[in-house]
C-alpha positions in Angstrom: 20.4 33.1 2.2 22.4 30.2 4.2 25.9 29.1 2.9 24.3 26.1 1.4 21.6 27.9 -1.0 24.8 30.4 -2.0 27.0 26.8 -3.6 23.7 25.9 -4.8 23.1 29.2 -6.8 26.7 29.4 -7.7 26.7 25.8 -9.2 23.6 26.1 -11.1 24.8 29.5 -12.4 28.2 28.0 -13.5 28.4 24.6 -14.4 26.4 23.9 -17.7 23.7 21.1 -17.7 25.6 18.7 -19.1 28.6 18.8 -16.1 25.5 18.8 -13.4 24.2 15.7 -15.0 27.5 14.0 -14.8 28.1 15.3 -11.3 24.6 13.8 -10.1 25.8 10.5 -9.2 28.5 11.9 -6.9 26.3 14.6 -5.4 23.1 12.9 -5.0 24.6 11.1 -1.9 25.9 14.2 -0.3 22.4 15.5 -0.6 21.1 12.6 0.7 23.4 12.7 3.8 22.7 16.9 4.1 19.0 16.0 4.5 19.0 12.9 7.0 21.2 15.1 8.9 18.7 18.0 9.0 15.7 15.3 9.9 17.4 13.3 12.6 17.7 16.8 14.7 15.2 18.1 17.4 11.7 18.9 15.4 9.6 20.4 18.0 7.7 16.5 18.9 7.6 16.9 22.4 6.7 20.2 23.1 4.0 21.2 20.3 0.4 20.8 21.1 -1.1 23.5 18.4 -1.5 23.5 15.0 -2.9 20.9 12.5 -3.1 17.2 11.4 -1.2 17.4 8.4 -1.0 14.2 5.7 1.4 14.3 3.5 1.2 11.2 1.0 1.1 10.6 -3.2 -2.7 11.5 -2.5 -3.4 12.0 -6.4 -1.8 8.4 -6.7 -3.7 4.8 -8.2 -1.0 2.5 -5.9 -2.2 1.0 -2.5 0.3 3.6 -0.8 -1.5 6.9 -2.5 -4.8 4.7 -1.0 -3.9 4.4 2.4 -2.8 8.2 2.7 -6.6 9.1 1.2 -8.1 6.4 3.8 -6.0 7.5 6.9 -7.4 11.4 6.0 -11.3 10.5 5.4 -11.0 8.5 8.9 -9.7 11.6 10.3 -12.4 13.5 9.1 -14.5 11.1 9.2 -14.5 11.6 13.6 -15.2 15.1 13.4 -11.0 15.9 12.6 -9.9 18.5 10.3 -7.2 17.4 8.4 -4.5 19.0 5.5 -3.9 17.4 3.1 -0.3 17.4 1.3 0.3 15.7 -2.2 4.0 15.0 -2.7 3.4 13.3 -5.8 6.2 14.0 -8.4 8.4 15.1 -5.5 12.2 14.6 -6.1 14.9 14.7 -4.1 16.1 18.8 -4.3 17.1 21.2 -1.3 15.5 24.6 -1.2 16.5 27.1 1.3 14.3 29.5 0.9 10.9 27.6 0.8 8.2 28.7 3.1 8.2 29.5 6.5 7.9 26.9 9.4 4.8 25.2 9.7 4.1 23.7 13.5 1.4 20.8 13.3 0.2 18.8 15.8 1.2 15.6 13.9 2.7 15.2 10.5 2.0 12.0 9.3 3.8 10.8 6.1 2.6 7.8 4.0 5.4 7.3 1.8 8.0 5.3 2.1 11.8 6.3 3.4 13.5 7.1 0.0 10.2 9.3 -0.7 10.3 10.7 2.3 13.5 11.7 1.9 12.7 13.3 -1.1 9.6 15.1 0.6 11.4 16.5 3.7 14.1 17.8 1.1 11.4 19.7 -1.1 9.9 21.1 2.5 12.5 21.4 4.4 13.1 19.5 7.0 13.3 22.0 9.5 10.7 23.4 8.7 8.2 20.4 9.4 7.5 21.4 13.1 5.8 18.8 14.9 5.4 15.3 16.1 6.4 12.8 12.9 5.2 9.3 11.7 6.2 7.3 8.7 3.7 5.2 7.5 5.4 2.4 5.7 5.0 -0.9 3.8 7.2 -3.6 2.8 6.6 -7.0 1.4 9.2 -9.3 2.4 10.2 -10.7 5.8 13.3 -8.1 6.2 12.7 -4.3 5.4 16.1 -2.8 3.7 18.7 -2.2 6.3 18.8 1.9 5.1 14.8 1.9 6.4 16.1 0.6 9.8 18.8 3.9 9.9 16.0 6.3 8.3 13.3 5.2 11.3 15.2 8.2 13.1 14.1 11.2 10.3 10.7 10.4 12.5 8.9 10.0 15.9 7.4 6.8 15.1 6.9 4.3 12.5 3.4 2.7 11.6 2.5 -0.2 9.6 -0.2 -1.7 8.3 0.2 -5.5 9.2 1.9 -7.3 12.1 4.0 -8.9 8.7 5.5 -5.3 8.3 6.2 -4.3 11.7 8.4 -7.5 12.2 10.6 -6.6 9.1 11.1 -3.4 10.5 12.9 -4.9 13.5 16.2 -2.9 14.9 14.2 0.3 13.6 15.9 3.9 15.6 12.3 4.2 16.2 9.3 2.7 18.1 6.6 0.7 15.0 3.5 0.4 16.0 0.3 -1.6 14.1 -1.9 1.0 12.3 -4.1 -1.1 9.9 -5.7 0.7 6.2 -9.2 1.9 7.7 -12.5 1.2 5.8 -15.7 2.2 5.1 -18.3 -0.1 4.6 -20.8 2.7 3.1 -18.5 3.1 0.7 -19.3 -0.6 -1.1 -23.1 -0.8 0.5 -24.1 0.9 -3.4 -21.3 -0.5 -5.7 -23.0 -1.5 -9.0 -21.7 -5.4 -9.7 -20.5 -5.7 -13.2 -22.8 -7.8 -15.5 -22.1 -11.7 -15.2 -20.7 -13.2 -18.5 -20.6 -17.0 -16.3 -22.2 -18.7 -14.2 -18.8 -18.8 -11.7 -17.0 -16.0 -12.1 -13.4 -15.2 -10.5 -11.5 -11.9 -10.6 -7.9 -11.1 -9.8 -5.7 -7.8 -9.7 -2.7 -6.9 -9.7 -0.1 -3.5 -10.9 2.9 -4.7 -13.0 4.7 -2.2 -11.1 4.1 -3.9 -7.8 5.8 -7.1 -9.2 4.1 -9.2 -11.3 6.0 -12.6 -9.8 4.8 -11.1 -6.0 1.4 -10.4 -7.2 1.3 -13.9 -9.1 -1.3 -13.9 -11.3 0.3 -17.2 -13.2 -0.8 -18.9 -9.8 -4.3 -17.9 -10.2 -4.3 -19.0 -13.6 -3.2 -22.1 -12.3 -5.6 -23.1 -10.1 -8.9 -21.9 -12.3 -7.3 -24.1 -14.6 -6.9 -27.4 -12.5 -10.2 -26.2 -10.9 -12.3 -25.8 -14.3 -10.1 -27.0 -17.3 -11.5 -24.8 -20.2 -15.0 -25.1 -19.0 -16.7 -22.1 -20.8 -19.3 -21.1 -17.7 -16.4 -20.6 -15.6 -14.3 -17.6 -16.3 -11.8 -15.7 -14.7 -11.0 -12.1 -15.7 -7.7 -11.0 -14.5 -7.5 -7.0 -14.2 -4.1 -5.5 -14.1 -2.4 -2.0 -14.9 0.8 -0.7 -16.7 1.3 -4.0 -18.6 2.2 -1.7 -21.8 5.6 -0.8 -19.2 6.5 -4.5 -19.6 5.4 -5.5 -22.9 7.4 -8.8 -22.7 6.0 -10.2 -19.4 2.5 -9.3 -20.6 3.2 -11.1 -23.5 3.8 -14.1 -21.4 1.1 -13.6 -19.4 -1.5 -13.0 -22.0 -0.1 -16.8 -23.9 -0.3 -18.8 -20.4 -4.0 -18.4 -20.2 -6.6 -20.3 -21.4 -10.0 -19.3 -23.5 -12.4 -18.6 -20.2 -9.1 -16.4 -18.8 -9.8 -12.6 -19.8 -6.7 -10.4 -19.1 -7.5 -6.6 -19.2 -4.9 -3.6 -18.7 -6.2 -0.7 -18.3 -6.1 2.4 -15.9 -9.8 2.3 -14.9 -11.7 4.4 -12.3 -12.0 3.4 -9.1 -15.5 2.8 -8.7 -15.3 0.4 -12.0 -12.6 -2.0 -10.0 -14.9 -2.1 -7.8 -17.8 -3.0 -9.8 -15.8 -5.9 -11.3 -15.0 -7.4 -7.7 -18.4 -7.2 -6.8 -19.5 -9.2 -9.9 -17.7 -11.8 -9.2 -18.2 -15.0 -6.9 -14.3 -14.7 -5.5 -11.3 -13.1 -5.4 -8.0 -15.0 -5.8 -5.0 -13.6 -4.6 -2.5 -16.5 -4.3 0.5 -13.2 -3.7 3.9 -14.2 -2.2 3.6 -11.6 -0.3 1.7 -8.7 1.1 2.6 -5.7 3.4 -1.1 -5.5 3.7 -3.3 -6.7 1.1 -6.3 -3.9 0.5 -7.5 -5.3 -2.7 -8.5 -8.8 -0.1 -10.0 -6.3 2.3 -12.4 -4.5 0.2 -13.3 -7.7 -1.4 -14.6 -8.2 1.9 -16.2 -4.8 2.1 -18.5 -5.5 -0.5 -19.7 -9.3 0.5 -16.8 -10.8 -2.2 -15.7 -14.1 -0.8 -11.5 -14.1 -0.9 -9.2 -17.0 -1.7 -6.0 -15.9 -0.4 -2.3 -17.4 0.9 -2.2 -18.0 4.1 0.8 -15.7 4.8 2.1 -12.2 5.3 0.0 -9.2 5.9 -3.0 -10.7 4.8 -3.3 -12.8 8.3 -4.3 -10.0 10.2 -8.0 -9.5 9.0 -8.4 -13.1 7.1 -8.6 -16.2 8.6 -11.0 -19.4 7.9 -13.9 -18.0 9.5 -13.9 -15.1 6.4 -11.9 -16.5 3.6 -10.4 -19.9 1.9 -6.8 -19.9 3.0 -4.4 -21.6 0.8 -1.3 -23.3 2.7 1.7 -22.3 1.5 5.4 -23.5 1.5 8.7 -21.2 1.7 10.7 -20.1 -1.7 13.8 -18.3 -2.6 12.8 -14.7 -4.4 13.1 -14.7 -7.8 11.6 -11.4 -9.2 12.5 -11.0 -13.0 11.5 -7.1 -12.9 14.1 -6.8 -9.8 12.0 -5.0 -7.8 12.4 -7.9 -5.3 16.2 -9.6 -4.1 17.2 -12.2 -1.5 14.9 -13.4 1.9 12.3 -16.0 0.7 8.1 -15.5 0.0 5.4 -17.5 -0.2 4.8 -20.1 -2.8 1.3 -20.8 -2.6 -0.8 -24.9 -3.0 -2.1 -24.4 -6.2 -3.7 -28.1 -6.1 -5.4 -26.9 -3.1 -6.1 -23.7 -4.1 -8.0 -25.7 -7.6 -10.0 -27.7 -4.7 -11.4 -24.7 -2.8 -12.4 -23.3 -6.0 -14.3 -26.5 -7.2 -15.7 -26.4 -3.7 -16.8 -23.4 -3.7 -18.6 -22.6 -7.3 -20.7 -26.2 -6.0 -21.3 -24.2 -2.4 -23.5 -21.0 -3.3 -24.2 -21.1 0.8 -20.6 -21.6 1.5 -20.5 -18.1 -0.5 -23.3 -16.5 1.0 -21.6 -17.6 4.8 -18.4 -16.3 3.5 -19.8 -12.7 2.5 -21.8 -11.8 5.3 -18.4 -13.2 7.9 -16.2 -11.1 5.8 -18.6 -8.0 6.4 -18.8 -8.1 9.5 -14.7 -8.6 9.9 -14.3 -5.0 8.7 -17.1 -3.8 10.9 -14.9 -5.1 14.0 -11.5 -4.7 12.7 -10.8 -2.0 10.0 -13.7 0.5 10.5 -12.9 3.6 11.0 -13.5 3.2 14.9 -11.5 0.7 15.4 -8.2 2.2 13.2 -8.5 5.1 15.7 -7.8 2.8 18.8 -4.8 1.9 17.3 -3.1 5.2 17.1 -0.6 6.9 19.7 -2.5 8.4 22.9 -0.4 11.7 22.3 -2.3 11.6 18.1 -5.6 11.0 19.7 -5.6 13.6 21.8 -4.2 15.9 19.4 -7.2 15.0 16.8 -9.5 15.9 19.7 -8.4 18.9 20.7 -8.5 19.5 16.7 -12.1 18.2 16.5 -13.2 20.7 19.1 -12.0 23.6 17.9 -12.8 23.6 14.6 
């Protein structure tokens, strides 16, 4: 046993409960500092050309980043690439000496981002995790947190989902490269649409725990209201999740919307989100700010036309030939759940976003126009195919060799 799982024993032996929970504050740092040491040394990602493509992600998660690790894996496979698959949900930040016994890979490719990757390379072991790394992270604002800069160097190389991202990550100890969410379109060719209860309906979602002021949902209800007034044949169901976490902002919410606004929370299955999106004529999501913005891109998928701001992460797969882009000015960031501080977002047109609505529920053939670009933009820029091209060479040719000798 090394000298560091002997103190460890010792301690826990020892010290009651009660003095380790008052000692966490001052020890959780020096655990932190143990394991960035560990994952900043030499890890095998040069001169491996064996083993595995290992993804290691919340893969049993409802949040975009549990999504993107389940999406980056089926593309894998999808090309003919075996692929393991490792679910760091509930992982914490420990240190265990004795866990398992090295495991090479030809790439280990981690969607989570930096504090729970920390967390995961703790549990494993950081030297343990043999093998090219990449970090596959997201952030929303215009400047990622100066500790993600410093903890680009636990991996090879960072990915990103969105141009947006890769520019907050600037000053990273480690190359970023583009790496958009891959989709597939066979996925939404047989999705149900959920029955009609207008004759213009609009849908938007959002996760309380994502931040409801970044998600901005009071925006949507905004402009359907300028757009329609209280016009009972237009109605706009807003879908959200872990609103009983935040009773008092759902409680504002829920009195800011009018009669033909429906607000549902509810931890649905996926292939009931889905459903709803489909039903509906558009999707509004007037966000401050996205890393990426997949709910936009599979309202694409499946023929939804999008109303979106014109800023962040969204820009890289919508434009005006596929969406209606709402203009937006600059704000300060004022997030009342704190999940967001400092930098500036988007505050979105909401009397322009109200036109483009009005406009549209009188265009069904600007709709139809709208669904079948939108298609077509995930065809040429998210399938599967093209998601591969945008990997490392040395990943590529790792998943090849993997493909042909499965």
């Amino acid at each position: 046993m090394s000298l560091l799982g002997q103190v460890r024993n010792a301690w826990r032996g020892l010290a009651p409960e009660q003095v380790r929970r008052m000692a966490q504050p001052v020890l959780a740092p020096l655990l932190e500092a143990h394991v960035r040491a560990q994952a900043r040394k030499p890890h095998g990602a040069e001169t491996l050309n064996g083993g595995p493509i290992r993804i290691v992600g919340y893969l049993s998660g409802s949040h975009g980043i549990a999504a993107s690790a389940r999406l980056a894996a089926r593309a894998f496979e999808s090309l003919g690439v075996p692929v393991e698959r490792i679910d760091a949900a509930g992982a914490a930040l420990t240190w265990s000496p004795q866990g398992p016994d090295p495991r090479p890979a030809a790439a280990w490719i981690f969607h989570l981002n930096p504090p729970e990757l920390l967390a995961a390379l703790g549990q494993m072991g950081p030297r343990r995790v043999i093998g090219p790394r990449y970090g596959y992270w997201a952030w929303e604002l215009p400047n990622a947190p100066p500790q993600w800069l410093k903890d680009a160097a636990m991996v090879d190389e960072v990915w990103a989902p969105s141009r947006f991202v890769a520019a907050s990550l600037a000053g990273a100890r480690a190359p970023v490269r583009v790496v958009p969410h891959p989709l597939f379109l066979e996925d939404y060719d047989d999705v149900r649409p959920a029955p009609r209860r207008a004759a213009f309906q609009a849908v938007a979602l959002f996760d309380f725990n994502s931040s409801q002021a970044r998600k901005n949902p009071q925006g949507a209800i905004a402009a359907f209201a300028q757009a329609f007034g209280g016009d009972p044949d237009a109605r706009l169901v807003i879908k959200t999740q872990n609103g009983g976490q935040h009773p008092d902002a759902m409680a504002r919410l829920r009195a800011g919307a009018p009669a033909n606004v429906e607000i549902i929370d509810a931890v649905w299955p996926y292939a009931e989100v889905l459903s709803v999106i489909a039903g509906a004529d558009v999707l509004i999501s007037l966000h401050r700010a996205e890393g990426f913005g997949l709910t936009p891109a599979e309202a694409l998928a499946l023929g939804t036309p999008v109303l979106a701001t014109d800023w962040s992460g969204v820009t890289d797969f919508l434009d005006d030939e596929v969406a209606l882009m709402v203009p937006a000015g600059r704000a300060p960031v004022e997030d009342p759940q704190g999940l967001y501080a400092g930098q500036s977002w988007a505050e979105p047109d909401i009397g322009y976003a109200a036109q483009a609505l009005a406009g549209l529920r009188a265009d069904p053939g600007r709709r139809a126009v709208l669904a079948a670009a939108g298609r077509r933009r995930v065809a040429e820029r998210l399938s599967p195919q093209a998601w591969f091209t945008t990997l490392p060479d040395k990943v590529k040719a790792a998943a090849m060799r993997a493909a042909q000798g499965r």
